[in-house]
C-alpha positions as CSV (number, residue, x, y, z in Angstrom):
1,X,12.9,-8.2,195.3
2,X,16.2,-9.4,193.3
3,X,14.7,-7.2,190.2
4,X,14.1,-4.0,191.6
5,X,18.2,-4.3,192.7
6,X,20.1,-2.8,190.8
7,X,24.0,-3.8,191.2
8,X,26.8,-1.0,191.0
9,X,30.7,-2.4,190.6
10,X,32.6,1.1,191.8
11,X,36.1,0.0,190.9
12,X,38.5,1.0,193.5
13,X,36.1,3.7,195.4
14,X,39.0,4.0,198.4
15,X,41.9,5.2,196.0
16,X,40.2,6.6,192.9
17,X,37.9,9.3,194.0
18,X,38.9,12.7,193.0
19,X,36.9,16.2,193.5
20,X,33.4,14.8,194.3
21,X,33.3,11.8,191.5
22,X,32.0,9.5,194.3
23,X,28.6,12.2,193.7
24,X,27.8,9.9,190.1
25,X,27.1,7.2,191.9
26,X,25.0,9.0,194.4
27,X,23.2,10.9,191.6
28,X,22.2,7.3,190.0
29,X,20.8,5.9,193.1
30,X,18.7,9.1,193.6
31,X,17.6,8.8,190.2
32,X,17.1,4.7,190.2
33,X,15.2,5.1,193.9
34,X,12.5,7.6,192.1
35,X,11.9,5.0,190.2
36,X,10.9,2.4,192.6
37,X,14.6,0.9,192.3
38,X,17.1,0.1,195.7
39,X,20.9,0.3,194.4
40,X,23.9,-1.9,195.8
41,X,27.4,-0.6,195.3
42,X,30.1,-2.6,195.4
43,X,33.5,-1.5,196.5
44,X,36.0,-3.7,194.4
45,X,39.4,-2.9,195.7
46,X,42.8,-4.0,195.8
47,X,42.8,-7.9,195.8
48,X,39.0,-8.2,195.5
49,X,37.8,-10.8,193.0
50,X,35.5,-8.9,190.6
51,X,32.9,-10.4,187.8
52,X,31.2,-7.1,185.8
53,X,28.8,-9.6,184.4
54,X,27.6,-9.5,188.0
55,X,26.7,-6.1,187.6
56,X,24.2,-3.6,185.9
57,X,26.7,-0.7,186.0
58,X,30.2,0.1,186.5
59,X,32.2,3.0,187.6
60,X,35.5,4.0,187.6
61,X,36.9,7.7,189.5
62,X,40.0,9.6,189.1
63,X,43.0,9.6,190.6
64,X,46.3,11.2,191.4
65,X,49.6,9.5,189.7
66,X,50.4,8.3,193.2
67,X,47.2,6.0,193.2
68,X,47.1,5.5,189.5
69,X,50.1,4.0,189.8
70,X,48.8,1.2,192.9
71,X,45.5,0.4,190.8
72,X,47.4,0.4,187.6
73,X,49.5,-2.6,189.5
74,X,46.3,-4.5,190.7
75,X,43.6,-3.5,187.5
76,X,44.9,-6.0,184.9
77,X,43.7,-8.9,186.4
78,X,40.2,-7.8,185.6
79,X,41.1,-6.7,182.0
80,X,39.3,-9.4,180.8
81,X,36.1,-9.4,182.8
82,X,35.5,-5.7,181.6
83,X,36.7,-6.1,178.4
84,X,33.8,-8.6,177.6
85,X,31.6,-6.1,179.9
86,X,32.1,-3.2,177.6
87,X,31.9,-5.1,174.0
88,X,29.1,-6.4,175.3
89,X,27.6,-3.0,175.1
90,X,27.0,-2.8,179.1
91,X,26.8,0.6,180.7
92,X,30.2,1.9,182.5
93,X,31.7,5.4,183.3
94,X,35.4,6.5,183.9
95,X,36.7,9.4,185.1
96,X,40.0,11.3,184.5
97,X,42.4,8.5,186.1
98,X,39.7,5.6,185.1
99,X,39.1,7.0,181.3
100,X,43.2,7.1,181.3
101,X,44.2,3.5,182.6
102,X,41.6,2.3,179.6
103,X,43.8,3.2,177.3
104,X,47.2,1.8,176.6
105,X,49.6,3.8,178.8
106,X,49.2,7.3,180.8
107,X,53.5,8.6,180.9
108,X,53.6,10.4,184.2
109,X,55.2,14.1,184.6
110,X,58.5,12.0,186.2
111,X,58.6,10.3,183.0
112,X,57.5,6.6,184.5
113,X,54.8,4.7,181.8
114,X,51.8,3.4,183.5
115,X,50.4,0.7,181.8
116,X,46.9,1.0,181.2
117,X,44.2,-2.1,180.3
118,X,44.6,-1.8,176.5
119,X,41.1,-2.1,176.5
120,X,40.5,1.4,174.0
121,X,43.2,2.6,171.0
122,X,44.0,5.6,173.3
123,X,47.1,6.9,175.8
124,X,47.7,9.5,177.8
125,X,50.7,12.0,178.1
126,X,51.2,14.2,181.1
127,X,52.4,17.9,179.4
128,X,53.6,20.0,182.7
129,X,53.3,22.9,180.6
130,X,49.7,23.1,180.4
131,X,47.3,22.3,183.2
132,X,43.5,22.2,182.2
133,X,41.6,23.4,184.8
134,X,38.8,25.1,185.4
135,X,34.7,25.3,184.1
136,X,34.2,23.3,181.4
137,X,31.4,23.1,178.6
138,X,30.4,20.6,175.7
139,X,27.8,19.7,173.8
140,X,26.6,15.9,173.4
141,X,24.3,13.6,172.0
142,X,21.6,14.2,175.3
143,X,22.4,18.0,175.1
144,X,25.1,20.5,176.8
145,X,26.8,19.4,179.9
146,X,28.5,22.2,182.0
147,X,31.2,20.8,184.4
148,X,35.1,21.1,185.7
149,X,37.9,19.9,184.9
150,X,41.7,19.7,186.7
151,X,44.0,17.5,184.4
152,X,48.0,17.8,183.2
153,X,47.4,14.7,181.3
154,X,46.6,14.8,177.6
155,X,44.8,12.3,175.7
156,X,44.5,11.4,172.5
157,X,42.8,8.5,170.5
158,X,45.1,5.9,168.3
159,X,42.3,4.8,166.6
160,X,39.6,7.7,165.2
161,X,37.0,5.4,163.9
162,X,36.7,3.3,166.5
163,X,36.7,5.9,169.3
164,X,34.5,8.7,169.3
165,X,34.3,11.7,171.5
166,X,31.5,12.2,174.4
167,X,31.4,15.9,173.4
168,X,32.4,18.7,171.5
169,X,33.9,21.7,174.0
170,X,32.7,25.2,173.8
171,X,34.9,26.5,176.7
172,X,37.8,24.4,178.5
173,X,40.1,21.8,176.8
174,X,38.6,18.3,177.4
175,X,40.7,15.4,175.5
176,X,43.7,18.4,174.9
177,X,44.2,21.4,174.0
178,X,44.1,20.5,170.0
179,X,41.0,18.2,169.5
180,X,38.6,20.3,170.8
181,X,37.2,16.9,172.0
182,X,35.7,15.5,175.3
183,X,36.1,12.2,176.5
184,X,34.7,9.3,174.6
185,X,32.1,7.1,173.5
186,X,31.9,4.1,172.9
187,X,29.1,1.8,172.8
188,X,27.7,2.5,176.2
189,X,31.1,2.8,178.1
190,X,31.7,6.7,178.5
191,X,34.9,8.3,179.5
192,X,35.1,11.9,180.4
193,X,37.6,14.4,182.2
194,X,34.5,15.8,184.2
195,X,34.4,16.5,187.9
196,X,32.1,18.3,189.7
197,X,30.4,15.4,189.6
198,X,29.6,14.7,185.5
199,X,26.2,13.9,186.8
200,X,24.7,16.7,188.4
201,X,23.8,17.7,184.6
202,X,20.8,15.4,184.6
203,X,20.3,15.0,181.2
204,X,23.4,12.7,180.9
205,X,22.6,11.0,184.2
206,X,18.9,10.3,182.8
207,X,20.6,8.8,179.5
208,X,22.9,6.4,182.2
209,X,20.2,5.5,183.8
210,X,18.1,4.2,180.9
211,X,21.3,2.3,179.8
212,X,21.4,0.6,183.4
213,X,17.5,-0.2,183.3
214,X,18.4,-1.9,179.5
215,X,21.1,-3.8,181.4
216,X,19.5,-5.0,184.4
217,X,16.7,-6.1,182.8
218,X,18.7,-8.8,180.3
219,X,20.4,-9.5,183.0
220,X,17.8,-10.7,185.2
221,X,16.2,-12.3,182.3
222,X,19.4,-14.0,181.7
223,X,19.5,-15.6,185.7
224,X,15.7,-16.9,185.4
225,X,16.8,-18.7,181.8
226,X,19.6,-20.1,183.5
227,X,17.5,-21.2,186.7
């Protein structure tokens, strides 16, 4: 039945899926089938024509520069489409590479500027001097998440009262290495340097979830009103 389907939008699955971030949206399903739900998920790709009203949920992995730089080339033709997705309030996650091309630009460690969506008041600067890796922990508004991180590039918000952060570290660097900061929130779009995948701590998947249930359900009430 067309409303027990949920309807994922994983932007650019073939080129942006770094250390295991393809497991969020395999977490979600899990979750979404326990609760009588069947999940599609969409590949939208290079060239692919892409509505995110379409959808209940998007998702967006991380990436080296290399493909960063090919999706950064192809991404802004849907800037608008998920623009209106995420003021809207509609459930998306980015990882790393996704969170980054959000933001204005991400400068590269060979000095090149990749122009992100301009979506968020954020950019990105790779510092060669200091890469963040390793076991992460942070504490958010659904409780502490322990994951890994494995990032050169440093961001940092333009605009403090717009954006706010996903969580406050306890060990690791998150955002950088002087905010203390993880990722962001806002509205429900989350952004988050956190491999591993983010989602094996089921407290934030749980939270997703209920954000994708909200969703899907105006959605399919807005299809019958339009019937």
């Amino acid at each position: 039945m067309a409303d027990k389907l949920i309807k994922v939008a994983y932007l650019y699955e073939d080129l942006m899926n770094t250390y295991g971030d393809s497991g969020d949206v395999k977490v979600l399903k899990f979750l979404l089938a326990k609760k009588g739900y069947d999940t599609q998920v969409d590949n939208i790709s290079l060239d692919d024509e892409f509505d995110a009203n379409d959808y209940d949920f998007v998702f967006f992995g991380g990436g080296q520069d290399f493909e960063q730089t090919v999706v950064a080339k192809d991404l802004p033709r849907h800037k608008d489409t998920i623009e209106k997705y995420i003021n809207a309030g509609n459930p998306m996650l980015c990882i790393c590479g996704g969170y980054q091309l959000m933001g204005s630009y991400y400068k590269t460690n060979s000095g090149v500027t990749i122009k992100g969506l301009d979506i968020l008041p954020l950019h990105t600067v790779f510092k060669a001097d200091k890469r963040m890796i390793g076991d992460t922990r942070y504490m958010t508004e659904w409780g502490e998440v322990k994951a890994f991180e494995n990032h050169s590039g440093q961001t940092y918000f333009d605009d403090t009262d717009k954006l706010h952060p996903f969580g406050e570290m306890i060990e690791g660097y998150g955002n950088n290495p002087q905010d203390k900061q993880e990722g962001l929130r806002y509205k429900n779009m989350i952004g988050s340097y956190s491999h591993g995948p983010l989602l094996k701590n089921v407290n934030v998947a749980n939270a997703i979830v209920e954000m994708i249930l909200n969703r899907h359900e105006e959605r399919t009430n807005n299809e019958v009103e339009s019937v």
